[in-house]
C-alpha positions as CSV (number, residue, x, y, z in Angstrom):
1,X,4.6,36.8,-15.1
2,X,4.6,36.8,-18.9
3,X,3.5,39.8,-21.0
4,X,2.4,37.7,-23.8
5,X,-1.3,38.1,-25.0
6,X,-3.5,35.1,-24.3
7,X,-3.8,32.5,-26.3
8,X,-7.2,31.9,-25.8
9,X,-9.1,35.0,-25.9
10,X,-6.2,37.4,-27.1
11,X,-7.8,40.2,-24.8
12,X,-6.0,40.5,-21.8
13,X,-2.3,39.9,-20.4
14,X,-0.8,36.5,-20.0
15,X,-0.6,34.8,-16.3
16,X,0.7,31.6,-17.1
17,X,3.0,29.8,-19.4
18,X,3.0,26.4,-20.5
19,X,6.4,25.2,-22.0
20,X,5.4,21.7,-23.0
21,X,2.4,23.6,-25.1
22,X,3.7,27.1,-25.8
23,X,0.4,28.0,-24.9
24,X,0.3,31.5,-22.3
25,X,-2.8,32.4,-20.7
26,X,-4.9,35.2,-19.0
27,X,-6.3,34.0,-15.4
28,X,-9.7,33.6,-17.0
29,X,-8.9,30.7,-19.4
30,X,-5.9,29.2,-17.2
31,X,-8.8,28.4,-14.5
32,X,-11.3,27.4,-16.8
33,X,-8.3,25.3,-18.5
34,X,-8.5,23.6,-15.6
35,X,-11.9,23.0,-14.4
36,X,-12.4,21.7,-18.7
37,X,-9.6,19.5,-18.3
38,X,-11.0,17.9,-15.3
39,X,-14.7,17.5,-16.7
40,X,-12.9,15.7,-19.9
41,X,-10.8,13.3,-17.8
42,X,-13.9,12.3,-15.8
43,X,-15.9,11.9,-19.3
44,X,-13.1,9.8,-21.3
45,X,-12.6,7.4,-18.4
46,X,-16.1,7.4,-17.5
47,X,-15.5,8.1,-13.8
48,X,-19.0,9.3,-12.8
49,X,-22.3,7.9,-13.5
50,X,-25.1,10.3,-12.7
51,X,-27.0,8.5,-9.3
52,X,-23.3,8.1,-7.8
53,X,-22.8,9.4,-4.4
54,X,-18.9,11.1,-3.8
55,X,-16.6,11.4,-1.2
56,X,-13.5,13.7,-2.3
57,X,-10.8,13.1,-0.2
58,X,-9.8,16.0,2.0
59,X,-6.1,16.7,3.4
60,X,-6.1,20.4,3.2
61,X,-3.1,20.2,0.5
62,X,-3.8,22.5,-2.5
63,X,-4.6,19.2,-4.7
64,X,-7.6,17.7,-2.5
65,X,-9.2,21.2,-1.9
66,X,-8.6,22.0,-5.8
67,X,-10.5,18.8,-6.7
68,X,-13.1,19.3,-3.6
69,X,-13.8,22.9,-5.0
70,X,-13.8,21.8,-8.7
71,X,-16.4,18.8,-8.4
72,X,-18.8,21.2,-6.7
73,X,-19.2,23.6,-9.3
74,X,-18.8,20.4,-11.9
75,X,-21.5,18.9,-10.1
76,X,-23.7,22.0,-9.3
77,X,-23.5,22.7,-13.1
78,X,-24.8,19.2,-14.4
79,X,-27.3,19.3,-11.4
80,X,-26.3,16.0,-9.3
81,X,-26.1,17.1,-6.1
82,X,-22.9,17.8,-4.0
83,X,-20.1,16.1,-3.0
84,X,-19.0,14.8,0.2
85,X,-15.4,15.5,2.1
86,X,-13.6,12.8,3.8
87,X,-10.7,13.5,5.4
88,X,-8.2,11.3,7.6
89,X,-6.2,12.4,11.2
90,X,-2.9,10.3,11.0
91,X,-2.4,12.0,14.7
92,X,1.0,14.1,13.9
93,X,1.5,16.4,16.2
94,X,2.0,20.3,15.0
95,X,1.1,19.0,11.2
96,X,-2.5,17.7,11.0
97,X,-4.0,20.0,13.7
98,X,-3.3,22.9,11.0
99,X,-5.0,20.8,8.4
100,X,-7.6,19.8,9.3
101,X,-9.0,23.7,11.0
102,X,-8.2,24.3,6.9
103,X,-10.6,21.4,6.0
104,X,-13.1,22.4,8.4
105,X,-13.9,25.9,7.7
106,X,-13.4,25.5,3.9
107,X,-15.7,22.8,3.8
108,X,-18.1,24.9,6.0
109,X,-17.6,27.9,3.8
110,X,-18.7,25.9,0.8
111,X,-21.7,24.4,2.8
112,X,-20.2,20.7,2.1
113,X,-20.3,17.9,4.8
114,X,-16.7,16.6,5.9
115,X,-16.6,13.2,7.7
116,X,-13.5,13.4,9.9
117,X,-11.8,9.6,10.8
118,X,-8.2,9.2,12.4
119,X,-5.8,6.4,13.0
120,X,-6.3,6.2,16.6
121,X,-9.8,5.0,16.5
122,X,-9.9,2.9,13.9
123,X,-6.1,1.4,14.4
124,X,-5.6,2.0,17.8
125,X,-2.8,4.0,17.0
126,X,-1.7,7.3,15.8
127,X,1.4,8.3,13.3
128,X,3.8,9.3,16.2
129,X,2.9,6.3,18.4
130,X,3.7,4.3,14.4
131,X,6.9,5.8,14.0
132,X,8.0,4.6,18.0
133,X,6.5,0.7,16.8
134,X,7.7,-0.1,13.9
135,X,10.6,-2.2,13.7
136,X,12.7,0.7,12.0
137,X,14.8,-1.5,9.4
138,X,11.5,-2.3,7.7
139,X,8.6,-0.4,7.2
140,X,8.6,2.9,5.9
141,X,6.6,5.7,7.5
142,X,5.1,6.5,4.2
143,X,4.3,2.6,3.5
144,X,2.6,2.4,6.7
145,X,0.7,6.0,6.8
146,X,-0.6,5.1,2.9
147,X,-2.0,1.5,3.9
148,X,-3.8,2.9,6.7
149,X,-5.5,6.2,4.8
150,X,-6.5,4.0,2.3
151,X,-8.4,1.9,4.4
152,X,-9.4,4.9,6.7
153,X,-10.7,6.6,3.8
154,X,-12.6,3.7,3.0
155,X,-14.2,3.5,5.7
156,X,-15.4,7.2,6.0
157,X,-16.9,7.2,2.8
158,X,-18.6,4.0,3.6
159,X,-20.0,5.5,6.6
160,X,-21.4,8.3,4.9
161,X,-22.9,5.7,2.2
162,X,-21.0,7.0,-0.9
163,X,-20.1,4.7,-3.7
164,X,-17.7,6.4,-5.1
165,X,-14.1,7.8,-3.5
166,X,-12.4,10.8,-5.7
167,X,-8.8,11.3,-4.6
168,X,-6.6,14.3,-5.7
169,X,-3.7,12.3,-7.7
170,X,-2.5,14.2,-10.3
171,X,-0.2,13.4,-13.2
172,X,3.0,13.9,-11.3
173,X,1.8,11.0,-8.6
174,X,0.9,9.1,-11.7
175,X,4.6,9.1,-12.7
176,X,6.0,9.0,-9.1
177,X,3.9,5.7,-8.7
178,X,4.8,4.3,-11.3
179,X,8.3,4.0,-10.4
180,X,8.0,3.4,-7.5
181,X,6.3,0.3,-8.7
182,X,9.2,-0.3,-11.4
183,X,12.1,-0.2,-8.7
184,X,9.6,-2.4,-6.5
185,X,9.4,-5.1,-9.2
186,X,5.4,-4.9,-8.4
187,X,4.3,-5.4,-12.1
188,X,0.1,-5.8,-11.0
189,X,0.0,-2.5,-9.1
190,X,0.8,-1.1,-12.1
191,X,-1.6,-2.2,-14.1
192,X,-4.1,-0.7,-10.6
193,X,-2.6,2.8,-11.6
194,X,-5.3,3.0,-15.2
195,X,-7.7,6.3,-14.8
196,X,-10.4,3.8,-16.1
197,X,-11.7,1.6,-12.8
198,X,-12.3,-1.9,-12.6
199,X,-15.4,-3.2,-11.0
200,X,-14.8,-5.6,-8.0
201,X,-17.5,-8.1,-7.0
202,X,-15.9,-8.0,-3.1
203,X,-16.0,-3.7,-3.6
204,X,-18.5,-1.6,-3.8
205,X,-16.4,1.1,-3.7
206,X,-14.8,2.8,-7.1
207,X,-12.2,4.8,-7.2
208,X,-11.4,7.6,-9.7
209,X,-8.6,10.2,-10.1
210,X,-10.3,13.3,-12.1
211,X,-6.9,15.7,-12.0
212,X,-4.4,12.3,-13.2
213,X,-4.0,14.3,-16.4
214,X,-3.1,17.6,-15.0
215,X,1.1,18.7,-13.8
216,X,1.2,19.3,-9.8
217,X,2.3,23.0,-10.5
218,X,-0.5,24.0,-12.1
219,X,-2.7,22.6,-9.6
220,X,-0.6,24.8,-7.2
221,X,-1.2,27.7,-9.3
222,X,-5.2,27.2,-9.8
223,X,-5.3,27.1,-6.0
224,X,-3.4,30.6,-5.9
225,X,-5.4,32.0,-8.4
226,X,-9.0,30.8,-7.2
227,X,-7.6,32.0,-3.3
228,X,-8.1,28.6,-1.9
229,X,-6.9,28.0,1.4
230,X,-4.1,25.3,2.1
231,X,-1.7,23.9,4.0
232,X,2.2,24.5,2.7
233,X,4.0,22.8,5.4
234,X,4.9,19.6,4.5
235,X,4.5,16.4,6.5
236,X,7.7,15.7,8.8
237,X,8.0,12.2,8.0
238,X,7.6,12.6,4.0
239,X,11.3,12.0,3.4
240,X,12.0,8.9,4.4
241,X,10.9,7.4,1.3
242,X,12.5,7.0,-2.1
243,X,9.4,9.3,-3.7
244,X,10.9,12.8,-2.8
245,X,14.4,11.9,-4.9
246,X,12.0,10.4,-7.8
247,X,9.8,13.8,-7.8
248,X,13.5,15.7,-7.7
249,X,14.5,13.6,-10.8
250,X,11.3,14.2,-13.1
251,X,10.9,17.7,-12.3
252,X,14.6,18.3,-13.6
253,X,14.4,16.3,-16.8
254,X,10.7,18.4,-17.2
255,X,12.6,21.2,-17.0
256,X,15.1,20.3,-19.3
257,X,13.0,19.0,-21.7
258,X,9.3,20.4,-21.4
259,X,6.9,17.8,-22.4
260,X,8.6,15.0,-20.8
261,X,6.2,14.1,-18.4
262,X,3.2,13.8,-20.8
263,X,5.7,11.6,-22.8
264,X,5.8,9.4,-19.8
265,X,2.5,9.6,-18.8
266,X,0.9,8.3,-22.1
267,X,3.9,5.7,-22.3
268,X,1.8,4.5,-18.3
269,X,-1.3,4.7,-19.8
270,X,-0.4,1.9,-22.7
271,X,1.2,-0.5,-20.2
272,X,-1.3,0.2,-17.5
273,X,-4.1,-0.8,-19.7
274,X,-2.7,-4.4,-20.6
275,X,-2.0,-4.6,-17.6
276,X,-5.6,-4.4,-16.2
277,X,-7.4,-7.0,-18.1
278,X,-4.9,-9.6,-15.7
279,X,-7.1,-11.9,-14.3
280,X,-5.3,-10.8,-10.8
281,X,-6.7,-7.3,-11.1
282,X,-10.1,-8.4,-10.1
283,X,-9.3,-11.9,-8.4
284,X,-9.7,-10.9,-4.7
285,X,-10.7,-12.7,-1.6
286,X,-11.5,-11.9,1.9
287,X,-9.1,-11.2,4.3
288,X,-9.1,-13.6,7.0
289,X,-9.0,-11.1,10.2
290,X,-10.9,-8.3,9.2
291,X,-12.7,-9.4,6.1
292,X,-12.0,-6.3,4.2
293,X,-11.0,-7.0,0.4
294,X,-7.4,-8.5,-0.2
295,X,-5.2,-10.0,-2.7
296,X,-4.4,-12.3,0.3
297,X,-5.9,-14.1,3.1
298,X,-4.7,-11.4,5.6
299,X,-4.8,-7.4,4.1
300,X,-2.2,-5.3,4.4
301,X,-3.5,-3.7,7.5
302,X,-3.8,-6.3,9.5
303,X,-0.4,-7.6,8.5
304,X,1.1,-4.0,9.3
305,X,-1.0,-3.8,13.0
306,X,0.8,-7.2,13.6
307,X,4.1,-6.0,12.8
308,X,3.9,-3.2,15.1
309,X,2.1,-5.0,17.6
310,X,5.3,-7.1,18.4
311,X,7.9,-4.8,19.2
């Protein structure tokens, strides 16, 4: 903990230090650094309009219940109602259980409606019974679980007739997706990855990211100083993909060189936003088995339920 005087209000001690800024602050103006950061990001991309109904996306991670707890005072302030919570049971065993009683009572303690779906009953299938399918020299757990809880949480905010999906990415998943994307060669989902959405004919659904400008640890640290409730055990199957070592990498070079990951972030924004005006951003069709939106005649759910259906 640093002894420095605030920055802000130059009253109190100093909780928290920014390196990439030189900026320390009390507890007062960190969380309210926060909570302003977020209301700008949504204003400068113009996430929200003000008859949109929201589903937050609810894991019981310390991001999701951040940005859950954040939009309900933004949204009791500018008088638009309150959010709703959608949250997803992949069906691991001794992980999601613990979750989701998180999810539950914090959403009933802030008198917000969560809408619980799970794998099984819209797949047929839960994580474990995934992991014992899939033809093991293929598909990553993490490539499977995020094509399903994408559609899954699709579907739940559907079903409770929002219009609008906020997810808990911050700037650190920014960074992580995007090289991900790089090393994949998948030059269009990057262009996907801009804060600013792009309407869809064949989707009513828009999707916005209010904490993409804000570092993972001090999303960790609002949730510690606010006292919210969350899950710190991580999911089992997490390291099988290539996005722990990428995290591992950033985070060193951050540390290193504070600032970095801004530097990187702003360097996204540029060739995300070229990238979004592609004609094959918005050029969708109908997949062919479920007729859910695609960028090909058969979605990448069906195509993963008909890999693992053949083993």
């Amino acid at each position: 903990m640093s002894q420095k005087p605030c920055v802000k209000c130059q009253s109190t001690t100093s909780v928290y230090s920014r390196p990439y800024s030189g900026e320390t602050l009390c507890k007062k103006c960190f969380l309210f650094s926060i909570e302003d950061k977020t209301r700008k990001t949504i204003s400068k991309y113009s996430m929200l309009q003000h008859d949109d109904r929201v589903a937050v996306a609810v894991s019981g991670g310390k991001d999701s219940l951040s940005l859950l707890y954040v939009l309900k005072n933004i949204f009791e302030m500018g008088h638009r109602g309150t959010p709703i919570a959608v949250t997803v049971d992949e069906g691991i065993k001794n992980y999601r259980d613990e979750s989701l009683e998180i999810v539950n009572q914090f959403c009933a303690d802030l008198r917000i409606e969560n809408k619980i779906v799970s794998y099984k009953e819209l797949f047929g299938r839960d994580m474990d019974q995934v992991i014992l399918e899939r033809p093991s020299d293929k598909m990553s757990s993490c490539s499977i679980c995020g094509t399903f809880r994408r559609r899954a949480i699709d579907l739940a905010a559907e079903s409770v007739g929002a219009n609008v999906v906020a997810t808990a990415h911050n700037l650190d998943d920014q960074l992580h997706t995007f090289m991900i994307n790089m090393i994949a060669g998948d030059v269009q989902r990057i262009g996907w990855s801009h804060p600013q959405s792009v309407t869809n004919k064949l989707h009513t659904l828009r999707k916005i990211k209010p904490f993409c400008e804000i570092y993972e640890q001090e999303i960790v640290f609002y949730a510690l100083m606010r006292g919210l409730p969350f899950q710190t055990e991580d999911c089992p199957y997490m390291n099988e993909g290539i996005r722990t070592q990428i995290r591992d990498f950033i985070n060193v070079l951050e540390r290193e060189r504070p600032g970095i990951k801004y530097n990187l972030y702003n360097s996204i924004l540029k060739i995300s936003s070229n990238l979004k005006t592609f004609p094959n951003r918005v050029d969708s069709k109908r997949c062919s088995t479920c007729g859910r939106m695609s960028t090909s005649n058969i979605c990448s759910v069906c195509k993963t339920i008909s890999v693992l259906g053949r083993k």
